[in-house]
C-alpha positions as CSV (number, residue, x, y, z in Angstrom):
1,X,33.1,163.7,107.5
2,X,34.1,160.3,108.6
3,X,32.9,158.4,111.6
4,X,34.6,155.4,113.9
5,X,33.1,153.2,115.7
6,X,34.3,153.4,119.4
7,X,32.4,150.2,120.6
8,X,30.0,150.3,123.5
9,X,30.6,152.3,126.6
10,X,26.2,151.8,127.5
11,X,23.6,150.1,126.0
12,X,24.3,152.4,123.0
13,X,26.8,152.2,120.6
14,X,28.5,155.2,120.5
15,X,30.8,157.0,117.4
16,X,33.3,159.7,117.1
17,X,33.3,162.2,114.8
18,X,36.2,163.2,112.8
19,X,37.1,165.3,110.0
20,X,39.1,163.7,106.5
21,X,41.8,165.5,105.6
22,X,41.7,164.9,102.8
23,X,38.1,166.4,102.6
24,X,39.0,169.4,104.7
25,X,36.1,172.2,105.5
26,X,37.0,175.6,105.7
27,X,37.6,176.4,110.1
28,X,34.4,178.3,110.2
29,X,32.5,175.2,108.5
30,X,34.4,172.7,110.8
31,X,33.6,174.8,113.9
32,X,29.9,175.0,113.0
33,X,29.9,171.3,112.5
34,X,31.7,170.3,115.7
35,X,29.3,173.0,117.5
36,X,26.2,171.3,116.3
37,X,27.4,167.5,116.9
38,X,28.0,169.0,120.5
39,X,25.1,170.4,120.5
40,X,23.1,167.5,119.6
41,X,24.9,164.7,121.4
42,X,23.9,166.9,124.4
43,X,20.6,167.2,124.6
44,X,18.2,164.2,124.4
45,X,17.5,162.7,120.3
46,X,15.9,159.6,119.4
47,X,17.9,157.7,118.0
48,X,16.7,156.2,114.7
49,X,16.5,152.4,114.4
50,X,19.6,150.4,114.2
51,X,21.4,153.7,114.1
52,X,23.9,154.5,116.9
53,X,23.4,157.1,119.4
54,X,25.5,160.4,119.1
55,X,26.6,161.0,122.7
56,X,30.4,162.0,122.3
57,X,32.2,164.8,120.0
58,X,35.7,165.1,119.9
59,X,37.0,168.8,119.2
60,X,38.5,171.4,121.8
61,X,41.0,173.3,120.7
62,X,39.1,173.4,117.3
63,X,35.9,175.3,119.3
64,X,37.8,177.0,121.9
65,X,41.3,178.1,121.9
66,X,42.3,177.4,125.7
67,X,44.5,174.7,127.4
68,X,45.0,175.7,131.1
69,X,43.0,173.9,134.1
70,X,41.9,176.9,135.4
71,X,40.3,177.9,131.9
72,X,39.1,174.8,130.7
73,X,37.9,172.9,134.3
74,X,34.6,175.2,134.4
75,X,33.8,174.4,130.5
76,X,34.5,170.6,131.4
77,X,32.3,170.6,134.4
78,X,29.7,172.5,132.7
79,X,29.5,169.8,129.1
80,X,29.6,167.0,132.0
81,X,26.8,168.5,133.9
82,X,24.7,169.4,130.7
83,X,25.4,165.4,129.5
84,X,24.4,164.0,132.2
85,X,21.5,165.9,132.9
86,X,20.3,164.9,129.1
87,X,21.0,161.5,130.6
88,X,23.9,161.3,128.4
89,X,27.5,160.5,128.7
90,X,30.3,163.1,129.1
91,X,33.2,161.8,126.7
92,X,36.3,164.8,127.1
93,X,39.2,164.9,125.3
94,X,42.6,165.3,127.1
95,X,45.7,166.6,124.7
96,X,49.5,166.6,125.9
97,X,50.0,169.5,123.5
98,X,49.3,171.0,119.8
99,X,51.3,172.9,117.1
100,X,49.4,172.9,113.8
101,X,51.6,175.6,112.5
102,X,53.2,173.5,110.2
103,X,50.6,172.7,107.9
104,X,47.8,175.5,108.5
105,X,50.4,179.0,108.3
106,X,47.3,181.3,108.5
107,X,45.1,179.4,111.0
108,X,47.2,177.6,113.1
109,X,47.3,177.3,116.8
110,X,49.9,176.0,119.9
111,X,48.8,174.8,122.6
112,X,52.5,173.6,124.6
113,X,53.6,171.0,126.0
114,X,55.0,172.5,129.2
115,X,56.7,169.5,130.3
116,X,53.7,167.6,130.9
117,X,51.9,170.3,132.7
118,X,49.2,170.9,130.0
119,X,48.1,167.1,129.9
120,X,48.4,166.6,133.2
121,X,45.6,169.8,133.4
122,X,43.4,168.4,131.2
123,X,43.6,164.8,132.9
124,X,42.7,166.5,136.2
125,X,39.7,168.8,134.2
126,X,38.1,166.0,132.9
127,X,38.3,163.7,136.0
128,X,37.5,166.1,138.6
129,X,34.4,166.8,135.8
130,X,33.3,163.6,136.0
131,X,33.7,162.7,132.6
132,X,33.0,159.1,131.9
133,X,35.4,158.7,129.5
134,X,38.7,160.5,128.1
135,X,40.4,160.6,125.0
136,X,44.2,160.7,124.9
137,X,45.1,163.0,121.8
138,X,47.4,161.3,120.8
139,X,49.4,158.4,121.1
140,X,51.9,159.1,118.0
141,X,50.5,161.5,115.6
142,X,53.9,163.6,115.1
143,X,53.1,165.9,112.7
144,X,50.8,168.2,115.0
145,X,53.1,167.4,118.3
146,X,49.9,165.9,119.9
147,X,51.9,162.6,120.6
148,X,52.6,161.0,123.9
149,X,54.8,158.2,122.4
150,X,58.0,158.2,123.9
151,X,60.6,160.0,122.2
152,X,64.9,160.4,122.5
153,X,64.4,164.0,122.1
154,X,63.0,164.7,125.6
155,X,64.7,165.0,128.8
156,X,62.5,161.8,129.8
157,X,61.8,159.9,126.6
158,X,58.5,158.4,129.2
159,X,57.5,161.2,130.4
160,X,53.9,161.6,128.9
161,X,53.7,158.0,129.7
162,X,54.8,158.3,133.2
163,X,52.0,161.3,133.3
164,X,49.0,158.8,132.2
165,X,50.1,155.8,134.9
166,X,50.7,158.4,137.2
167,X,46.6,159.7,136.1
168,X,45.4,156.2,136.7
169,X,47.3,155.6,140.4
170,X,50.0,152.9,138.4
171,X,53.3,153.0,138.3
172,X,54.9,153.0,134.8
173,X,58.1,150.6,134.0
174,X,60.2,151.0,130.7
175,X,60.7,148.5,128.4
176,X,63.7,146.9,129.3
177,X,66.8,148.3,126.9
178,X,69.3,146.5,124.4
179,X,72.4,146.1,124.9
């Protein structure tokens, strides 16, 4: 397992957890993992001195194989409730889409893209939550179609773009285009 700082988001600093691939667990030891990091960054632990504090686990789709608003806004509201009641903070991961087929043929799963409709779900999940913070899977990781990066190959190369100003009440302009 690898960690990454994330900086300070409290008087804490706080990390994210994240598997190696080139270390790769077996599913049912990365689920256990990411089941007890959840676990633990949700209920009070002292942390140990100079050590940061575990408070956020990145990992949905890898726990839970749902995508939908109306499936995953109750789990949402429930981690945020259970965080904050540890006096924690509730840090939810948002995902445009997922298709790990590619690379994992006999344990893969799609989550799809439905032009924009699943991220724009998990935006609204985790805001109407209350999460403190959200994590944008991903800005240009390809491979696994998690990317929000604009691309030629969609009706609207911005679209996913256009979907995260639209999250945050701005409005998005293009880069201007060679001629």
């Amino acid at each position: 397992m690898t960690t990454a700082p994330l900086g300070k988001l409290s008087e804490n600093p706080s990390i994210l957890a994240y598997m190696n691939a080139q270390h790769e667990l077996p599913m049912k030891h990365h689920i256990a993992l990411l089941a007890t990091l959840m676990l633990s960054a949700l209920v009070p632990v002292r942390a140990a001195e100079n050590k940061p504090a575990l408070w956020a686990v990145y990992g949905t789709f890898s726990i839970k194989r749902i995508w939908k608003y109306d499936d995953i806004a109750s789990d949402y509201e429930r981690l945020v409730q259970q965080a904050h009641a540890a006096r924690k903070k509730a840090f939810l991961p948002a995902h445009p889409g997922h298709d790990n087929s590619g690379f994992r043929p006999n344990d893969f799963f799609i989550i799809p893209r439905d032009e924009g409709a699943t991220l724009r779900g998990y935006l609204r999940a985790a805001t109407d939550a209350g999460a403190n913070a959200i994590l944008l899977t991903s800005f240009n990781e390809w491979p696994e179609t998690t990317v929000v990066e604009p691309s030629s190959s969609w009706k609207d190369p911005y679209l996913y773009l256009k979907i995260v100003a639209e999250w945050k009440s701005l409005e998005f302009t293009p880069p201007p285009q060679k001629n």
